[in-house]
C-alpha positions in Angstrom: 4.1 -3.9 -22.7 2.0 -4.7 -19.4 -0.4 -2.7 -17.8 -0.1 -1.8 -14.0 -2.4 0.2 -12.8 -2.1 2.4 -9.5 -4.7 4.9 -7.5 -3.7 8.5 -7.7 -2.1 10.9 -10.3 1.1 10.3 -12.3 3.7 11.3 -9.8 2.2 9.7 -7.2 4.1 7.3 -4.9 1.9 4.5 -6.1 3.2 5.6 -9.1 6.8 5.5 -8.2 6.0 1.6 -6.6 5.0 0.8 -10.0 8.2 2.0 -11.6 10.4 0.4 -9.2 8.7 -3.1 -9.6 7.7 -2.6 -13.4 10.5 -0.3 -14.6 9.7 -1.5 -18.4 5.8 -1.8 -17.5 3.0 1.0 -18.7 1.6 2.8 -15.3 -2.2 3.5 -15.6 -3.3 5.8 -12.9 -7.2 5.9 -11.2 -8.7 7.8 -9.7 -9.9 5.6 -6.9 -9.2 2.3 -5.2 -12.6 0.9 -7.1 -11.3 1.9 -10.3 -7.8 0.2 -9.8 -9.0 -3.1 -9.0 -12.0 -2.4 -11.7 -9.0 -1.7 -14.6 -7.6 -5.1 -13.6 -11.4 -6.9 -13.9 -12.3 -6.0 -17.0 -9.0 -6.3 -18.6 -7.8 -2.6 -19.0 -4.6 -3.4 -17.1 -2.8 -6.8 -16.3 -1.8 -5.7 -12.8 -3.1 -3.5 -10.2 -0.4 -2.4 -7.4 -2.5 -1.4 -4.0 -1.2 -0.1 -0.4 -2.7 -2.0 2.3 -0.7 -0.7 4.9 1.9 2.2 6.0 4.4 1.8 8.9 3.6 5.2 10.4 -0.7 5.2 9.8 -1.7 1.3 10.1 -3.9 0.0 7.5 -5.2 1.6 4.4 -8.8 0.6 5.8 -11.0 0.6 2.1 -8.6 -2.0 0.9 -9.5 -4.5 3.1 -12.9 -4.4 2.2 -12.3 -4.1 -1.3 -10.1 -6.9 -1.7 -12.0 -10.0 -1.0 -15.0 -9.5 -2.9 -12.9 -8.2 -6.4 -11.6 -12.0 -7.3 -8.3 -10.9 -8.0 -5.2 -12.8 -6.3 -2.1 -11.3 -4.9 0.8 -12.1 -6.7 3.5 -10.5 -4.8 4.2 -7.7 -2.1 6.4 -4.4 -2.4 7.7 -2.7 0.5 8.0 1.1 -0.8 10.1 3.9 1.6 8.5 7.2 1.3 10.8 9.9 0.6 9.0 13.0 1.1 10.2 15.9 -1.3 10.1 19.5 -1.1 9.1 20.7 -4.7 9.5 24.0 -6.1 8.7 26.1 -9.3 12.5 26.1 -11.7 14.2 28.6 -10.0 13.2 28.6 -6.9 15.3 29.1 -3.9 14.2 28.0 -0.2 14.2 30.8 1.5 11.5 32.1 -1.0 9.0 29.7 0.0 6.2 30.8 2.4 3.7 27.9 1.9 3.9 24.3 1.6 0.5 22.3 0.3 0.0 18.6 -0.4 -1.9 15.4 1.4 -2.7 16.2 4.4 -1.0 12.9 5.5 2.4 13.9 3.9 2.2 17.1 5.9 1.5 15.6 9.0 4.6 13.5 8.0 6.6 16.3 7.8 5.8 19.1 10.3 9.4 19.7 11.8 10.1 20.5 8.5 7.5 22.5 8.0 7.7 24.5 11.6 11.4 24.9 10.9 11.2 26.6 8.1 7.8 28.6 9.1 5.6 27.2 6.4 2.0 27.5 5.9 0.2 24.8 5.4 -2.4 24.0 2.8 -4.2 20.8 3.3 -4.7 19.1 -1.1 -6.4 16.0 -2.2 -3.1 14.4 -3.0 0.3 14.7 -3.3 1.1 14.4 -7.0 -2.0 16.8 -7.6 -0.1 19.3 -5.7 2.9 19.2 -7.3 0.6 19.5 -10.5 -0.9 22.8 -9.2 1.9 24.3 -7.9 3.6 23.9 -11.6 0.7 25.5 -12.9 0.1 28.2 -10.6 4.1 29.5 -11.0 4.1 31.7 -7.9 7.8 31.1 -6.1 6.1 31.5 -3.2 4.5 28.1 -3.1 6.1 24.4 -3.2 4.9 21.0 -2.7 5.6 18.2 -0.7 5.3 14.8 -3.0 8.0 12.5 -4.6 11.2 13.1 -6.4 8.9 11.5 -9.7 6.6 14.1 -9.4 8.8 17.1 -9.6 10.3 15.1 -12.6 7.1 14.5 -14.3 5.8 18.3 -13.5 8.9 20.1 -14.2 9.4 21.4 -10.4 13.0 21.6 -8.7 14.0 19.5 -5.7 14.5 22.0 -3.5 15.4 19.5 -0.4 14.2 15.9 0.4 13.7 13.5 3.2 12.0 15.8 4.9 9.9 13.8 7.0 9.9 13.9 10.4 10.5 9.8 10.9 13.1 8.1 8.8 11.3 4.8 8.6 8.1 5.9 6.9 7.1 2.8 4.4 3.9 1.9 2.9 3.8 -2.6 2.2 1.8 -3.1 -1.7 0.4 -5.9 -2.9 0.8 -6.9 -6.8 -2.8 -7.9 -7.8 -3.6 -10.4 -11.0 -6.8 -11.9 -12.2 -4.9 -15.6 -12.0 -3.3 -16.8 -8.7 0.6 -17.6 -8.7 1.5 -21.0 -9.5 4.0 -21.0 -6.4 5.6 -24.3 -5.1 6.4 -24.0 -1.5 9.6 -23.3 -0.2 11.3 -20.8 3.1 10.1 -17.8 1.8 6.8 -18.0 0.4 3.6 -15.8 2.2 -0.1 -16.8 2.3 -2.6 -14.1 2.7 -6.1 -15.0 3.7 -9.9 -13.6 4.9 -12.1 -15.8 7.5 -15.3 -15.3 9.7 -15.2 -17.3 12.9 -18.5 -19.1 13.8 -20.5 -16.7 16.5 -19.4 -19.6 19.3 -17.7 -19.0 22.7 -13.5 -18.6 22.1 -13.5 -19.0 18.2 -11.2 -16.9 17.4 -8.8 -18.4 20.2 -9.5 -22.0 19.2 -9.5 -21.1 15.6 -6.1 -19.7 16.1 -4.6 -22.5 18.3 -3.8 -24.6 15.4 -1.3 -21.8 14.1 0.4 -22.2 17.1 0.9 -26.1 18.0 1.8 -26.2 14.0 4.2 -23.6 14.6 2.9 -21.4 11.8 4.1 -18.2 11.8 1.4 -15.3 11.6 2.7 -12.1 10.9 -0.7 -10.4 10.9 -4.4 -10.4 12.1 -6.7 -7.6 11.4 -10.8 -7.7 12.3 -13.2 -5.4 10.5 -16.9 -5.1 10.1 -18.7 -6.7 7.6 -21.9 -5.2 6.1 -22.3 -2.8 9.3 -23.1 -6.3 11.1 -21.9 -5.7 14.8 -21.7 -9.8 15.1 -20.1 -10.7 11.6 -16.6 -9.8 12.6 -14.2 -11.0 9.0 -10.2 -11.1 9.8 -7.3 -10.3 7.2 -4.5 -13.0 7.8 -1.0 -13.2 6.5 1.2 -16.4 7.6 4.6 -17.5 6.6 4.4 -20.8 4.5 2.6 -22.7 1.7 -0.7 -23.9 2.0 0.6 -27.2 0.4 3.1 -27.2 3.9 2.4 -29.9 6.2 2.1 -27.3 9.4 -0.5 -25.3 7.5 -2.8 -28.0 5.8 -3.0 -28.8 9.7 -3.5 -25.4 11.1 -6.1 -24.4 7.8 -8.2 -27.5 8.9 -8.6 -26.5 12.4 -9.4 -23.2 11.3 -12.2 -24.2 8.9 -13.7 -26.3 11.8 -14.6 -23.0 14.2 -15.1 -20.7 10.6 -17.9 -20.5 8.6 -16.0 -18.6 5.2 -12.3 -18.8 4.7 -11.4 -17.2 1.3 -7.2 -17.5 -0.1 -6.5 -13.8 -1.7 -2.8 -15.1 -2.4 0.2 -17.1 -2.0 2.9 -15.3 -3.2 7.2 -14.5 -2.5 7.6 -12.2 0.6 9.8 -9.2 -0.3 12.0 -7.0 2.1 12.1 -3.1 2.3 12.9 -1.0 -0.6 13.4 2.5 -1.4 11.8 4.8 -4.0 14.6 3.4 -6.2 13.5 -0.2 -6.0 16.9 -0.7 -4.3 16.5 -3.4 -1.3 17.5 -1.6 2.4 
């Protein structure tokens, strides 16, 4: 049995990603990001399954700093839908609930709900660890918003889901491995890479142009800071294509000629939209 480890509690929707894409697979929860990519170094899990980005909050900023300098390779994507749950001590009817705790995310996520049913809010760490509490406090009078695997895993009731205000609510994963994918090209293969662009005039324009007159397909560009440097700017890139592709040999070596670090993190499948199920939308 494989390893895949995941940041948060059992019940945690990085939990639920890993059961959806390794339904046969151990899930090893952390407690941090670090510790995630960590279990996967040192050989306490095979695979680490990290969210890089949600379609409601942008990027999942620590990630992008993490991931370059851990030597790990992505080996595929997951797109996860969020469901968001209202969980609830056995027993429990709706109209007993006064207050609602969990991530403070989730319940920004789902404040109509919330207002509707007029809901106190208590801001938690996480959302499985509320759904943990609540079981163990027992009071009727408190629920938790967190995933349908939680309130298995906890013993809660489902008291209602989808709750969330927006229907489209989706956080993309990437599947990390110590060993890059042995991937021949082919339509639907992604490449995922890091570059810093010399500090010269239009860089990151020229750097770019060769993705353009190659007609390579770039479905992201993200800048951060490196080391608190206001000048060392690094990017997180994801095209469409191989790097063994004629287009993008063409467009990498015009980008290596205005960059002074370029750094591969994966070349892996592209994956479409799933829900908590691991069903495709």
């Amino acid at each position: 049995m494989l390893k895949v480890a995941f940041q948060g509690e059992k019940g945690a929707f990085g939990h639920a990603a890993v059961n959806a894409v390794f339904p046969d697979e151990e899930a090893v929860p952390c407690v941090t990001f670090e510790n995630t990519i960590a279990a996967v170094q040192n050989g306490d899990a095979d695979y680490a399954m990290v969210p890089v980005e949600n379609s409601l909050y942008g990027r999942i900023t620590d990630i992008h700093h993490i991931l370059p300098e851990s030597g790990l390779k992505i080996i595929g994507e997951y797109y996860h839908r969020v469901n968001m749950c209202l969980l609830g001590i056995k027993g429990t009817k709706i109209d007993e609930i006064e207050e609602v705790q969990s991530l403070s995310v989730a319940l920004g996520q789902c404040r109509k709900f919330i207002r509707d049913h007029n809901l106190t809010a208590i801001n938690s760490v996480d959302t499985a660890g509320s759904a943990r509490e609540v079981a163990e406090l027992g009071d009727k009078r408190r629920a938790a918003i967190a995933s349908r695997l939680a309130g298995e895993i906890y013993g809660l009731d489902l008291l209602a889901e989808d709750i969330e205000d927006e229907d489209h609510n989706t956080t993309r994963f990437l599947i990390m491995s110590r060993e890059m994918l042995d991937i021949k090209p082919a339509p639907d293969v992604k490449t995922t890479f890091v570059f810093r662009v010399r500090n010269v005039p239009a860089a990151l324009y020229k750097a770019m142009g060769g993705f353009a007159t190659n007609g390579i397909n770039m479905t992201k560009l993200e800048s951060y800071m490196v080391d608190g440097n206001f000048t060392a700017t690094q990017f997180y890139a994801d095209i469409e294509g191989h790097p063994d592709d004629r287009g993008v040999q063409f467009a990498m070596e015009e980008l290596e000629f205005f960059t002074d670090y370029i750094n591969i993190l994966g070349v892996y499948p592209s994956k479409k939209s799933y829900d908590e199920g691991g069903n495709e939308k």
